[in-house]
C-alpha positions as CSV (number, residue, x, y, z in Angstrom):
1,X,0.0,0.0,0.0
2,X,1.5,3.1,-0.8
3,X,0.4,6.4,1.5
4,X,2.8,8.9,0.3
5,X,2.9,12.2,2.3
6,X,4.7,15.5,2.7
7,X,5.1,18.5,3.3
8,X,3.5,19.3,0.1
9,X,1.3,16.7,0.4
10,X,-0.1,16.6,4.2
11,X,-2.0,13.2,4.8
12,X,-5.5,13.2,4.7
13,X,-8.2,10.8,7.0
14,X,-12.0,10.5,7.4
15,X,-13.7,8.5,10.1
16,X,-16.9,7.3,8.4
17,X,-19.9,5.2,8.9
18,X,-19.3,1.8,7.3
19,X,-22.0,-0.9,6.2
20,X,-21.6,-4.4,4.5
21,X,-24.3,-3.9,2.1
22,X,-24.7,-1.2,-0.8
23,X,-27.5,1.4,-0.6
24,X,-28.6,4.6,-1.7
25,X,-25.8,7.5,-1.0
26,X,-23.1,5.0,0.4
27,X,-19.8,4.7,-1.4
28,X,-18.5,1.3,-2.4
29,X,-14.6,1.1,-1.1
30,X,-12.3,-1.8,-1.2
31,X,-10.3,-2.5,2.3
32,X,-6.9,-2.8,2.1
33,X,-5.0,-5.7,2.0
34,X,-8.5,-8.1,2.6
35,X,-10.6,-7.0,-0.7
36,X,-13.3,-6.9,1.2
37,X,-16.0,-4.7,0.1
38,X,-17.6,-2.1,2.4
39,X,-20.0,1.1,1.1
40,X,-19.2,4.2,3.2
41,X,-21.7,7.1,4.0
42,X,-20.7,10.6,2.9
43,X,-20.7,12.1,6.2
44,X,-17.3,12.1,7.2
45,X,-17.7,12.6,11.1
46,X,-13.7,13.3,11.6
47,X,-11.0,14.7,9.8
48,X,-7.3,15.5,10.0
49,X,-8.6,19.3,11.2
50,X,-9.7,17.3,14.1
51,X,-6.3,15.7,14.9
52,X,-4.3,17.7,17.2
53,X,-1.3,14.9,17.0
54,X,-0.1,11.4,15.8
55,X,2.9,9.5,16.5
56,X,3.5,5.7,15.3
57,X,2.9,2.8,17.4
58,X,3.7,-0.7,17.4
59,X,0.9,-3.0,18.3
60,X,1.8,-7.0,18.0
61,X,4.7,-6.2,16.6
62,X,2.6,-4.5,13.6
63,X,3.2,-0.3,12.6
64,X,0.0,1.6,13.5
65,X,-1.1,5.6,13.8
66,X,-2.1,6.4,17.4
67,X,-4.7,10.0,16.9
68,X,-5.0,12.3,19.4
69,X,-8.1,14.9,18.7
70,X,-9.1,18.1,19.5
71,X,-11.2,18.8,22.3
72,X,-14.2,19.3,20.0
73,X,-12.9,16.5,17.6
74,X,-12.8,14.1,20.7
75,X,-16.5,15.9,21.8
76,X,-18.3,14.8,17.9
77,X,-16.3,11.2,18.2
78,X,-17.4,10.2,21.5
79,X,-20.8,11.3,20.9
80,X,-21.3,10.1,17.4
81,X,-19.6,6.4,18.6
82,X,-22.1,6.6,21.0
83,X,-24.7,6.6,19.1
84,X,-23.2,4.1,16.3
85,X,-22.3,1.3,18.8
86,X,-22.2,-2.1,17.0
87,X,-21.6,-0.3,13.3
88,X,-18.7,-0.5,11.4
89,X,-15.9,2.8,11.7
90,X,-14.5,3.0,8.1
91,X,-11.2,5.0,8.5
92,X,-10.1,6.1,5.2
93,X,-6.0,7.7,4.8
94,X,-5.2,9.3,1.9
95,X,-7.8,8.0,-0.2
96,X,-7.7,4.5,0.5
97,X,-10.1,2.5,3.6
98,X,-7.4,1.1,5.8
99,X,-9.3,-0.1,8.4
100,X,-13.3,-0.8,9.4
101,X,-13.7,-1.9,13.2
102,X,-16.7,-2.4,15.1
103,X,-17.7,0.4,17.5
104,X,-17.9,-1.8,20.9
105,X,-18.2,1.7,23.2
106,X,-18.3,5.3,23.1
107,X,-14.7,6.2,22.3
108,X,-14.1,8.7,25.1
109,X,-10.8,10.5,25.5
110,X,-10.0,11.3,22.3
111,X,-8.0,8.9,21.1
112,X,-7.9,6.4,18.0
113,X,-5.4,3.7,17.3
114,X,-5.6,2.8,13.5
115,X,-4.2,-0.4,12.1
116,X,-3.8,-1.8,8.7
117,X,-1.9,-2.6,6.3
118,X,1.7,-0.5,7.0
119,X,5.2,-0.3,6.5
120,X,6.9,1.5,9.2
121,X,7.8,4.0,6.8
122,X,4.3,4.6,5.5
123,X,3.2,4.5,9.5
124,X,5.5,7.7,10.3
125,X,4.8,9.9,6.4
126,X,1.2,9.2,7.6
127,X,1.5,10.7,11.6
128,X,3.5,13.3,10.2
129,X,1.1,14.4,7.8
130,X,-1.7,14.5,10.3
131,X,0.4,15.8,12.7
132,X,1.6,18.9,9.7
133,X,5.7,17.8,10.7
């Protein structure tokens, strides 16, 4: 998967509703690396404007972008995760749906860990895009 960013070219990411089925104003995307198809809605709840920082994680040994958002980012995300518990979270980066998880719980604290498909490389272009370094 390439996710180029930089300086230039500042990464981009949407936190969207997700569903397994295609209907009427949803977007069919392709997750990355499964093929699996999910349709997105158009709504994109969070941005990049909401991200105050990211730094790259490891998790199982795996790169990964750990998001912290601004207090009114973290306000929308709770609330609207609230509200979508059991639905899918599309995260779309730079174009491309890198991961979908289930919403178990409110998200409070305004964080997100995002996991997919990433070189360590990519990882770090991608939290320095959001985080505009």
């Amino acid at each position: 998967m390439v996710l180029g960013c930089s300086e230039s070219n500042p990464a981009t990411i949407e936190f969207r509703l997700a569903e397994t089925t295609a209907g009427p104003g949803l977007t069919e995307m392709v997750l990355d690396p499964s093929g699996e198809r999910l349709f997105l809605h158009d709504m994109v709840v969070i941005d990049q404007n909401s991200v105050s920082a990211a730094v790259v994680s490891m998790v199982d040994g795996d790169p990964s972008i750990e998001v912290a958002l601004t207090s009114e980012g973290a306000r929308r995300f709770e609330e609207w995760t609230g509200i979508n518990v059991g639905e899918l979270c599309g995260i779309v980066v730079n174009g491309k749906l890198v991961s979908a998880p289930r919403i178990n719980a409110p998200i409070r604290g305004g964080r997100a860990l995002i996991t997919g498909n990433f070189t360590e490389a990519e990882a770090r272009r991608i939290a320095n895009g959001l985080s505009g370094g």
